[in-house]
CHARMM-style PDB file with segment names, atoms N, HN, CA, C and O in Angstrom:
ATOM      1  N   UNK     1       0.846  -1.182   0.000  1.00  0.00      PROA
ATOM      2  CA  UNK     1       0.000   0.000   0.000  1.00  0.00      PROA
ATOM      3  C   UNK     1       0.890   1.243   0.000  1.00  0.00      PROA
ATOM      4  O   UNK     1       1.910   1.239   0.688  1.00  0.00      PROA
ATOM      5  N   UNK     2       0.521   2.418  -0.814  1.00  0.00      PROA
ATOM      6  HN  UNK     2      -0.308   2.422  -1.374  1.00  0.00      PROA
ATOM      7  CA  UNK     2       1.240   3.403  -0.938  1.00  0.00      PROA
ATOM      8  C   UNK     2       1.316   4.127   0.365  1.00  0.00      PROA
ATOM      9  O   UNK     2       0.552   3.685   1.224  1.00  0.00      PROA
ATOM     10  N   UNK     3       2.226   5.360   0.780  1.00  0.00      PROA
ATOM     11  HN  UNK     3       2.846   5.719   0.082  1.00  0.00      PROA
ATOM     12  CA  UNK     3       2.258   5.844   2.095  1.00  0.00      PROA
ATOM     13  C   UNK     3       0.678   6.669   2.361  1.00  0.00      PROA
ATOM     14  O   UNK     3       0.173   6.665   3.483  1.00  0.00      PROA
ATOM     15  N   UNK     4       0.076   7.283   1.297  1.00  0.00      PROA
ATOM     16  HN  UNK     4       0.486   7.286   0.385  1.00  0.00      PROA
ATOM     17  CA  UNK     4      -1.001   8.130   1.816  1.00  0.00      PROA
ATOM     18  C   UNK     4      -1.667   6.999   2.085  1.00  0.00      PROA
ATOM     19  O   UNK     4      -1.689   7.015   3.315  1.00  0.00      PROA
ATOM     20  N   UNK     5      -2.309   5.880   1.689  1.00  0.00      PROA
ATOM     21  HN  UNK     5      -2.290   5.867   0.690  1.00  0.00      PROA
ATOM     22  CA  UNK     5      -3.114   5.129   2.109  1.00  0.00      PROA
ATOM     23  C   UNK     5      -3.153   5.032   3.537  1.00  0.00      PROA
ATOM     24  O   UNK     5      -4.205   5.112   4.172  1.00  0.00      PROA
ATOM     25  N   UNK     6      -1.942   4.849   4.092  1.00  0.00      PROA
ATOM     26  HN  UNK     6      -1.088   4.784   3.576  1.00  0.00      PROA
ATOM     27  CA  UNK     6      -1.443   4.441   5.252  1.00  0.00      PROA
ATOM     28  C   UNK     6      -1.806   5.573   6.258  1.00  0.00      PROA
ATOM     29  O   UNK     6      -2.299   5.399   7.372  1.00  0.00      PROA
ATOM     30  N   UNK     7      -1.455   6.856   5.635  1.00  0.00      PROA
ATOM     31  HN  UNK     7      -1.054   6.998   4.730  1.00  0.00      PROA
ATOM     32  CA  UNK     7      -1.843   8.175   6.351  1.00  0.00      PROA
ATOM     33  C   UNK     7      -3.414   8.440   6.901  1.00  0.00      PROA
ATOM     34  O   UNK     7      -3.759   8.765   8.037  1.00  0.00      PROA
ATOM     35  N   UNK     8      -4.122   8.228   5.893  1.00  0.00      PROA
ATOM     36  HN  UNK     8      -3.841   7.963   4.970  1.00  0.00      PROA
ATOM     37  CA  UNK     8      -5.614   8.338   5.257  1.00  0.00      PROA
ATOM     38  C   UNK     8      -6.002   7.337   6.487  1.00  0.00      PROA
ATOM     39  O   UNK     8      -6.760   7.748   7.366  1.00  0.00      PROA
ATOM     40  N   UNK     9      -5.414   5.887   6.537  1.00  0.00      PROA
ATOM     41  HN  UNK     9      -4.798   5.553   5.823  1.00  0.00      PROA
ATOM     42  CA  UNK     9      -5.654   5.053   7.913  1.00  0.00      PROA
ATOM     43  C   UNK     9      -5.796   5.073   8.961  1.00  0.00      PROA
ATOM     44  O   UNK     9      -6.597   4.440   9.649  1.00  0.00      PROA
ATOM     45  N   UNK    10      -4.688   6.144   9.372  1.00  0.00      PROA
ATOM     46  HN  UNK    10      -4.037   6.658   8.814  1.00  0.00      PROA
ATOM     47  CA  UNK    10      -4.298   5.991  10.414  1.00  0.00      PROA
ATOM     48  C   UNK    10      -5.014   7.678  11.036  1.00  0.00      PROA
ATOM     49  O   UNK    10      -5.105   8.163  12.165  1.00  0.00      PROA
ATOM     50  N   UNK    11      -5.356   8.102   9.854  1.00  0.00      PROA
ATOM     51  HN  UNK    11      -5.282   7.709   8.938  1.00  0.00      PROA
ATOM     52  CA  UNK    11      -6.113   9.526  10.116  1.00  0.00      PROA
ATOM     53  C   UNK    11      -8.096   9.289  10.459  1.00  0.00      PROA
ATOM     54  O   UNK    11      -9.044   9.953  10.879  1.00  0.00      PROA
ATOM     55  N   UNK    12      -7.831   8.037   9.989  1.00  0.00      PROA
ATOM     56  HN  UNK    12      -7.061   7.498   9.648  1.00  0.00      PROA
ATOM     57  CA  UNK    12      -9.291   7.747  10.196  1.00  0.00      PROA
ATOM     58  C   UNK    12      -9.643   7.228  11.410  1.00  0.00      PROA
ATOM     59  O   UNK    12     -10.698   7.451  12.004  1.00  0.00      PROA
ATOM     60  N   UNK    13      -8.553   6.387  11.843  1.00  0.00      PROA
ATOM     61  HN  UNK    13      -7.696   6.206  11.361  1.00  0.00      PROA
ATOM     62  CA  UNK    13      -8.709   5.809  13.390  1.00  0.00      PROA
ATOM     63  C   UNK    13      -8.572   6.692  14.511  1.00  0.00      PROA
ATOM     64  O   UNK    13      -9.347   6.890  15.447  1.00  0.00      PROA
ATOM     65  N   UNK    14      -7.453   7.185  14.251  1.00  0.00      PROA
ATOM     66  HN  UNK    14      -6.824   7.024  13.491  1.00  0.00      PROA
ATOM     67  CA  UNK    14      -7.294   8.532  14.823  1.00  0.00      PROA
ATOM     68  C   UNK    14      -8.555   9.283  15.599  1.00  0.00      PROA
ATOM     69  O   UNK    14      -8.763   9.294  16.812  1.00  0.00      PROA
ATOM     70  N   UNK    15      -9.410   9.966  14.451  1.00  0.00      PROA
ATOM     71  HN  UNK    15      -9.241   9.958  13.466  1.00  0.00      PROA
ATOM     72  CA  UNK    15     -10.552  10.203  14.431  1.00  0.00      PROA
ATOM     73  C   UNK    15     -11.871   9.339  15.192  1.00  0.00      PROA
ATOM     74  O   UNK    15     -12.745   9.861  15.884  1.00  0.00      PROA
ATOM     75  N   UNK    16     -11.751   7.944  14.871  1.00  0.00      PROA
ATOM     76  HN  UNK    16     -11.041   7.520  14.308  1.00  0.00      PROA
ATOM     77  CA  UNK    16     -12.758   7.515  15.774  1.00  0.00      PROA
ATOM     78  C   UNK    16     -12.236   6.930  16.975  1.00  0.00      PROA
ATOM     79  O   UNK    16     -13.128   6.441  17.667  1.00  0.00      PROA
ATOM     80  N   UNK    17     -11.146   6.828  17.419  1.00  0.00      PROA
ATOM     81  HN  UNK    17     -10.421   7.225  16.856  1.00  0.00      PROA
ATOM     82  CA  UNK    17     -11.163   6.868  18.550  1.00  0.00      PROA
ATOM     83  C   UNK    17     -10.634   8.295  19.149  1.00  0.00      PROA
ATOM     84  O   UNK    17     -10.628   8.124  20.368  1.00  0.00      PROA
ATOM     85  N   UNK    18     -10.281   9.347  18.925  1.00  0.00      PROA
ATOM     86  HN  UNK    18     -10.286   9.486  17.934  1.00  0.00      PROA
ATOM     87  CA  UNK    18     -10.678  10.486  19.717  1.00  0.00      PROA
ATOM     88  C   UNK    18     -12.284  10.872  19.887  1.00  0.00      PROA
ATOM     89  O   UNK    18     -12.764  11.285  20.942  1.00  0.00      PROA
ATOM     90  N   UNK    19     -12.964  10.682  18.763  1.00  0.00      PROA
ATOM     91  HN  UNK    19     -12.574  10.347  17.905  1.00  0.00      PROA
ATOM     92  CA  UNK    19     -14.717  11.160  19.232  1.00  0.00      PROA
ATOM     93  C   UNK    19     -15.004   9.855  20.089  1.00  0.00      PROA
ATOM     94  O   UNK    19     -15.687  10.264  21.028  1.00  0.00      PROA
ATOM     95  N   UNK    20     -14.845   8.658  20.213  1.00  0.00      PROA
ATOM     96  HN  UNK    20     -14.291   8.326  19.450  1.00  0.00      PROA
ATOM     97  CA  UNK    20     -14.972   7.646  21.689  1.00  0.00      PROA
ATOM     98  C   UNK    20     -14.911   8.867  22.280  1.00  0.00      PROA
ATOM     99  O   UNK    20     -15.871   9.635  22.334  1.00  0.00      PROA
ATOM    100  N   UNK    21     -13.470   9.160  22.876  1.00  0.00      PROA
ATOM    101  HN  UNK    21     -12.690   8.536  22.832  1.00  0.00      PROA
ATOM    102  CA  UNK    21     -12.891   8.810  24.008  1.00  0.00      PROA
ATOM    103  C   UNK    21     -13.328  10.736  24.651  1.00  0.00      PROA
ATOM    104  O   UNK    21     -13.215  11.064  25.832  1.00  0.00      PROA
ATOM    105  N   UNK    22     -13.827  11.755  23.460  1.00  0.00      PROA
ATOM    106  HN  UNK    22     -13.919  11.489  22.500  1.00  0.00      PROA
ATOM    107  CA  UNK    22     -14.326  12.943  23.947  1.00  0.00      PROA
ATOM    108  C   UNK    22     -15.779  12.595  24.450  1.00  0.00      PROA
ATOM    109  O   UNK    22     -16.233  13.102  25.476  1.00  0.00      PROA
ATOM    110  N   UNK    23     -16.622  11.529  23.520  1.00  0.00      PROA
ATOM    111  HN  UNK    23     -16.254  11.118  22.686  1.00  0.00      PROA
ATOM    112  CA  UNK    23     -18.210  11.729  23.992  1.00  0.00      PROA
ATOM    113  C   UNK    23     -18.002  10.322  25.486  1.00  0.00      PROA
ATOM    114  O   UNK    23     -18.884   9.877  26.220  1.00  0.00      PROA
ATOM    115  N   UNK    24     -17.011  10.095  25.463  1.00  0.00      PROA
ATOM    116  HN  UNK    24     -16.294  10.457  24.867  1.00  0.00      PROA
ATOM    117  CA  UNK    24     -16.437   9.047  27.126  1.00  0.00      PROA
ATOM    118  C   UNK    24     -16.553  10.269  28.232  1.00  0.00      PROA
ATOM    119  O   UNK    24     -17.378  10.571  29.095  1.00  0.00      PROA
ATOM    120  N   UNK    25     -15.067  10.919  27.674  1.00  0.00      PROA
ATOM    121  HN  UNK    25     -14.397  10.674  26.973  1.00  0.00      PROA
ATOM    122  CA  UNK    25     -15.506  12.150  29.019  1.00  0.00      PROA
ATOM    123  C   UNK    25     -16.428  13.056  28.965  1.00  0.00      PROA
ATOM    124  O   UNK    25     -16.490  13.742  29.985  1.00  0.00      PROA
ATOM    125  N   UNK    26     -17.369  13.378  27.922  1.00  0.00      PROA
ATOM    126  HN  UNK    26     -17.318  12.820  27.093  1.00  0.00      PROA
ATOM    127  CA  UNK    26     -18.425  14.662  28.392  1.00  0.00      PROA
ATOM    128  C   UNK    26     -19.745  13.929  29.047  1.00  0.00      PROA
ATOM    129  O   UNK    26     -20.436  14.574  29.836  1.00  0.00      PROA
ATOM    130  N   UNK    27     -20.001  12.903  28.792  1.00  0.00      PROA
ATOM    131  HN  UNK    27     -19.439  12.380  28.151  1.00  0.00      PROA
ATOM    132  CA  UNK    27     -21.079  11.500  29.215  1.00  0.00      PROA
ATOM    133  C   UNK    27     -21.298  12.014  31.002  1.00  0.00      PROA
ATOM    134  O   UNK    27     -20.385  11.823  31.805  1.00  0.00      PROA
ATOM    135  N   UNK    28     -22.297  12.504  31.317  1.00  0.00      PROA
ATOM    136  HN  UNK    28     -23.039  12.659  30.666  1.00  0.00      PROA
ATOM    137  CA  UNK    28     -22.804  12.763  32.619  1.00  0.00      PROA
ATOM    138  C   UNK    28     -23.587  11.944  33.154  1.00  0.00      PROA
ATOM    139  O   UNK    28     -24.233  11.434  32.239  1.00  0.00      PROA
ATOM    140  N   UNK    29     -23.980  11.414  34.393  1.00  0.00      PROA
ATOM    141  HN  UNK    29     -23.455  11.828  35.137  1.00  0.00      PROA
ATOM    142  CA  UNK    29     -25.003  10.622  34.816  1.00  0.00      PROA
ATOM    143  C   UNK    29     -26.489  11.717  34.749  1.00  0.00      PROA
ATOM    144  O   UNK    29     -26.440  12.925  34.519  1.00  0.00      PROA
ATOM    145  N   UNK    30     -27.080  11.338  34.874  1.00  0.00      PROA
ATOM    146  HN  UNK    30     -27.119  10.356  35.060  1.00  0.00      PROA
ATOM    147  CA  UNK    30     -28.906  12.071  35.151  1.00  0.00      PROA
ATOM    148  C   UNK    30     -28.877  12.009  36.756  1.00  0.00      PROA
ATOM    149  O   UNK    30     -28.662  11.081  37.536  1.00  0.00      PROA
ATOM    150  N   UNK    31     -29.229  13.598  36.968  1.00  0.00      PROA
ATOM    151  HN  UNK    31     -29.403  14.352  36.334  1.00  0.00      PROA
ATOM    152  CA  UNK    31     -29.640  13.552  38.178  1.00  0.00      PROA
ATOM    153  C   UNK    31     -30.865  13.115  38.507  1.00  0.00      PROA
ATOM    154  O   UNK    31     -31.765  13.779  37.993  1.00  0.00      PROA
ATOM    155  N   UNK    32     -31.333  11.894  39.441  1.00  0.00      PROA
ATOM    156  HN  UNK    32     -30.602  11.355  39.858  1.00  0.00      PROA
ATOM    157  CA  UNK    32     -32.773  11.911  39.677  1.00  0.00      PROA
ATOM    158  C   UNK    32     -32.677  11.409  40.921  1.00  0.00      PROA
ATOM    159  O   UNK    32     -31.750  10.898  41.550  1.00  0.00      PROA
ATOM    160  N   UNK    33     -34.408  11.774  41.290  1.00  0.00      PROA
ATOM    161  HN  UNK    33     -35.161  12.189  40.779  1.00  0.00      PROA
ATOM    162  CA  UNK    33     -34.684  11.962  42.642  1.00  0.00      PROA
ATOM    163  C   UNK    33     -35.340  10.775  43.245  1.00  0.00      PROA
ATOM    164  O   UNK    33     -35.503   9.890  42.405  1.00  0.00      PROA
ATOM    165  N   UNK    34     -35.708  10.516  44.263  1.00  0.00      PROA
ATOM    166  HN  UNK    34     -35.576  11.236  44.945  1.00  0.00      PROA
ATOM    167  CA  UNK    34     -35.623   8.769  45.132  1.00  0.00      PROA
ATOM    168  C   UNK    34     -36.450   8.529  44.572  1.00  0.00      PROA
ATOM    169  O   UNK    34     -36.390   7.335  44.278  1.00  0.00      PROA
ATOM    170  N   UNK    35     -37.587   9.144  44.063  1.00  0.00      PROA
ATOM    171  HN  UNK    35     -37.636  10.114  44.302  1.00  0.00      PROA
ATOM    172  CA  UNK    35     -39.357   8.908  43.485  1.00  0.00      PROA
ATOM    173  C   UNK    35     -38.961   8.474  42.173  1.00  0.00      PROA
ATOM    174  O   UNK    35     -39.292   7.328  41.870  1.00  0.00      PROA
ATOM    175  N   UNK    36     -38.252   9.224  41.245  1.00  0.00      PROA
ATOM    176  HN  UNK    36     -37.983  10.155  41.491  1.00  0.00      PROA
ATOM    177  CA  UNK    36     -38.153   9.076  40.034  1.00  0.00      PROA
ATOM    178  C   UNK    36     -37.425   7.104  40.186  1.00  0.00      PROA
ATOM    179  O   UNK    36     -37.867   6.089  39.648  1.00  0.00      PROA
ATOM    180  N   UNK    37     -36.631   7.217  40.806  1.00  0.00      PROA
ATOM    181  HN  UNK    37     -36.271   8.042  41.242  1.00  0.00      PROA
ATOM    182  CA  UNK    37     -35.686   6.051  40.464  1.00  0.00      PROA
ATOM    183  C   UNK    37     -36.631   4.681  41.369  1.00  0.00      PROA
ATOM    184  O   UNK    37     -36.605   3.514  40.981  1.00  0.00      PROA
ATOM    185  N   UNK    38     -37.455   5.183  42.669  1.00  0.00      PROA
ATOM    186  HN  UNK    38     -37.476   6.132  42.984  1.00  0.00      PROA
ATOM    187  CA  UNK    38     -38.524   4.111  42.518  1.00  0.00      PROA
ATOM    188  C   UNK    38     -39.005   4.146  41.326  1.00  0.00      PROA
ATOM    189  O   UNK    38     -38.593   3.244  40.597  1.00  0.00      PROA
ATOM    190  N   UNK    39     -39.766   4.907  40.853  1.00  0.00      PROA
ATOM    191  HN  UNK    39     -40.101   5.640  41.446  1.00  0.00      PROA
ATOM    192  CA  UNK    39     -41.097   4.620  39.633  1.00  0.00      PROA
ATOM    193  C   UNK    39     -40.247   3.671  38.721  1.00  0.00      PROA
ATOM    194  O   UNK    39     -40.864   2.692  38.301  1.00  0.00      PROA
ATOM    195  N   UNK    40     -38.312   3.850  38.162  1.00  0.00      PROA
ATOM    196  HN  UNK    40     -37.811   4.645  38.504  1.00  0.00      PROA
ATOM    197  CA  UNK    40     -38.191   3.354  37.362  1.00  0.00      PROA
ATOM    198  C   UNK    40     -37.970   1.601  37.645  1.00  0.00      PROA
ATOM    199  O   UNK    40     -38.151   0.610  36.937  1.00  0.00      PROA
ATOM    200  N   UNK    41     -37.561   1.779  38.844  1.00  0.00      PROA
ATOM    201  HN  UNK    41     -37.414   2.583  39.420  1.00  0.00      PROA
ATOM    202  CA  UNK    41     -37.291   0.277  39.336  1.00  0.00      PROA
ATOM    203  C   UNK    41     -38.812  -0.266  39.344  1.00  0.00      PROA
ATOM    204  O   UNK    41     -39.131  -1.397  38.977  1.00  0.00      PROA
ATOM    205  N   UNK    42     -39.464   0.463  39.695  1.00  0.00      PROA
ATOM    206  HN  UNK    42     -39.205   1.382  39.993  1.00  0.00      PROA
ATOM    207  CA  UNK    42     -40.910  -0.563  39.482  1.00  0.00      PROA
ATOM    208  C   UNK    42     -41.139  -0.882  37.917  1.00  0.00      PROA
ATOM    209  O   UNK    42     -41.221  -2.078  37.635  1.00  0.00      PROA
ATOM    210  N   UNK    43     -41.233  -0.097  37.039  1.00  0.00      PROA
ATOM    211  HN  UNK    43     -41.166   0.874  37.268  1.00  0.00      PROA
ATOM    212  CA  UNK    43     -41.698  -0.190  35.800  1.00  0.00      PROA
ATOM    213  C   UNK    43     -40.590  -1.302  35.296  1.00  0.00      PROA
ATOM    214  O   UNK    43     -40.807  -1.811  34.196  1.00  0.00      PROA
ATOM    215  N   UNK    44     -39.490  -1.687  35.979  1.00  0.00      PROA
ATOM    216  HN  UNK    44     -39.313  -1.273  36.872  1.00  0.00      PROA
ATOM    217  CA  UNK    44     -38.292  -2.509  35.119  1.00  0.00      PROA
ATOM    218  C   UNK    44     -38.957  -4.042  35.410  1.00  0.00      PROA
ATOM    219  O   UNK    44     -39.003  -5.007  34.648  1.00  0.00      PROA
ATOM    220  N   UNK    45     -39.577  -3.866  37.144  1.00  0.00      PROA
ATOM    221  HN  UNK    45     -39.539  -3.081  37.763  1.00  0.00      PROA
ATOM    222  CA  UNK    45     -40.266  -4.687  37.971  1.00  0.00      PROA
ATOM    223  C   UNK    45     -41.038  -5.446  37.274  1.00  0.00      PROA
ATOM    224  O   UNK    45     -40.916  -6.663  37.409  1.00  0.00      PROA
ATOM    225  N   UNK    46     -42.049  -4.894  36.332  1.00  0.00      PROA
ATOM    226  HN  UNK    46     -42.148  -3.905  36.222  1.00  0.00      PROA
ATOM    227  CA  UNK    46     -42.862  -4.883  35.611  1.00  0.00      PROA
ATOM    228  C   UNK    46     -42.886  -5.860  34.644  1.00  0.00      PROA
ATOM    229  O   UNK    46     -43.358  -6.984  34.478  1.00  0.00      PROA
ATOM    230  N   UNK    47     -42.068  -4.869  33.933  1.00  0.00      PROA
ATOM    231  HN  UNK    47     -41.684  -3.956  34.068  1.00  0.00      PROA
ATOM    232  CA  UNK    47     -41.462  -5.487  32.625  1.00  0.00      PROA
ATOM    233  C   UNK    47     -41.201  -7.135  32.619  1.00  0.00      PROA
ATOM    234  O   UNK    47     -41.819  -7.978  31.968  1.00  0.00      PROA
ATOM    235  N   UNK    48     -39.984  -7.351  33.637  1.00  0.00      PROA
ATOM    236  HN  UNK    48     -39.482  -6.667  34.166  1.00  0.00      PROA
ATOM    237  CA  UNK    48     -39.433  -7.949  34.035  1.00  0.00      PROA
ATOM    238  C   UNK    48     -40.651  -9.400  33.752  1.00  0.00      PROA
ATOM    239  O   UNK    48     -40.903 -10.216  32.865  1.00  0.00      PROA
ATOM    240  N   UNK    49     -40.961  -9.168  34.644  1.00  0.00      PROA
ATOM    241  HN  UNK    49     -40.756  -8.505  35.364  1.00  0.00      PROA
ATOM    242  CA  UNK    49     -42.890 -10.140  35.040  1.00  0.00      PROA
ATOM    243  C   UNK    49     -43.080 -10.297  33.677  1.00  0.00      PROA
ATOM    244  O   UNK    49     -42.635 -11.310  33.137  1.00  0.00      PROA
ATOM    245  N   UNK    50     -43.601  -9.556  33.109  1.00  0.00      PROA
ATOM    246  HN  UNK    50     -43.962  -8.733  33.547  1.00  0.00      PROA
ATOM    247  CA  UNK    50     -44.609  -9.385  31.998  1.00  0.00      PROA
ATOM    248  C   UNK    50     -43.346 -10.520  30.958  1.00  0.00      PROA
ATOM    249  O   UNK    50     -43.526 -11.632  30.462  1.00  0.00      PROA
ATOM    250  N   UNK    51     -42.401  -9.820  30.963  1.00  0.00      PROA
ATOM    251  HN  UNK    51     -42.255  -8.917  31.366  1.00  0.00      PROA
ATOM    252  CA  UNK    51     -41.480 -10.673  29.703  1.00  0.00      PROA
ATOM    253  C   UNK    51     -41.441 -12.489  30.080  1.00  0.00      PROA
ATOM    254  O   UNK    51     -41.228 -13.387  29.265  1.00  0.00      PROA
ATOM    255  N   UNK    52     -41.745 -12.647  31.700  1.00  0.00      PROA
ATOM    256  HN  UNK    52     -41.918 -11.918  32.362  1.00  0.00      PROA
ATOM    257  CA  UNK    52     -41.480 -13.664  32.169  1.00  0.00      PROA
ATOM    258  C   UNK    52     -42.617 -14.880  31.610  1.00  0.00      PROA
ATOM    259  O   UNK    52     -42.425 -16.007  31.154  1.00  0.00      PROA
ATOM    260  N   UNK    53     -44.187 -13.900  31.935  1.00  0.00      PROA
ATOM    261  HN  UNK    53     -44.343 -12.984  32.305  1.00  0.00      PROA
ATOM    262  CA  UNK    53     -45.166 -14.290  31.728  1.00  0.00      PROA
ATOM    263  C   UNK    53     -45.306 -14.873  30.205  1.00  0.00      PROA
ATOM    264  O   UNK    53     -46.142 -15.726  29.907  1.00  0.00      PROA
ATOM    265  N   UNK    54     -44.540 -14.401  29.445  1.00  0.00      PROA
ATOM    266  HN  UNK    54     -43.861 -13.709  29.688  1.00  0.00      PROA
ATOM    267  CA  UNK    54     -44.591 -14.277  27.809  1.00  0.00      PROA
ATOM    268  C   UNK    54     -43.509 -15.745  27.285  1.00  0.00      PROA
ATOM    269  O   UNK    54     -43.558 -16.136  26.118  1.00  0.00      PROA
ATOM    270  N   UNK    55     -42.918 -16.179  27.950  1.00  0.00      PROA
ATOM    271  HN  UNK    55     -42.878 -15.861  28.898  1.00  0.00      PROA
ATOM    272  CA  UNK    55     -42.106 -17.331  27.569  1.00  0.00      PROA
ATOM    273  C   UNK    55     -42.977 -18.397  27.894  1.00  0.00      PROA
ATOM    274  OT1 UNK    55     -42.626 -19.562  27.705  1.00  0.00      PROA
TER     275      UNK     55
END
């Protein structure tokens, strides 16, 4: 393979692993509140059942 190929390669990886490793560190958790994170644990609760019921 000629050298730009090689460039063009290594410019492309380059590239996807720097946008990883920027949208890695800007990635925040969600703040939520004891209610919110019951409601979601119930609804997973739920789910959970329902998918169980379905096999």
């Amino acid at each position: 393979m000629p050298w730009y190929a090689w460039l063009i390669l290594v410019i492309a990886l380059g590239s996807i692993v720097g946008s990883l490793l920027m949208l890695r560190d800007t990635a925040k958790k969600l703040p939520l509140t004891e209610e919110q994170l019951k409601r979601i644990h119930e609804r997973n609760a739920e789910q959970d059942a329902k998918d169980n019921r379905e096999r």
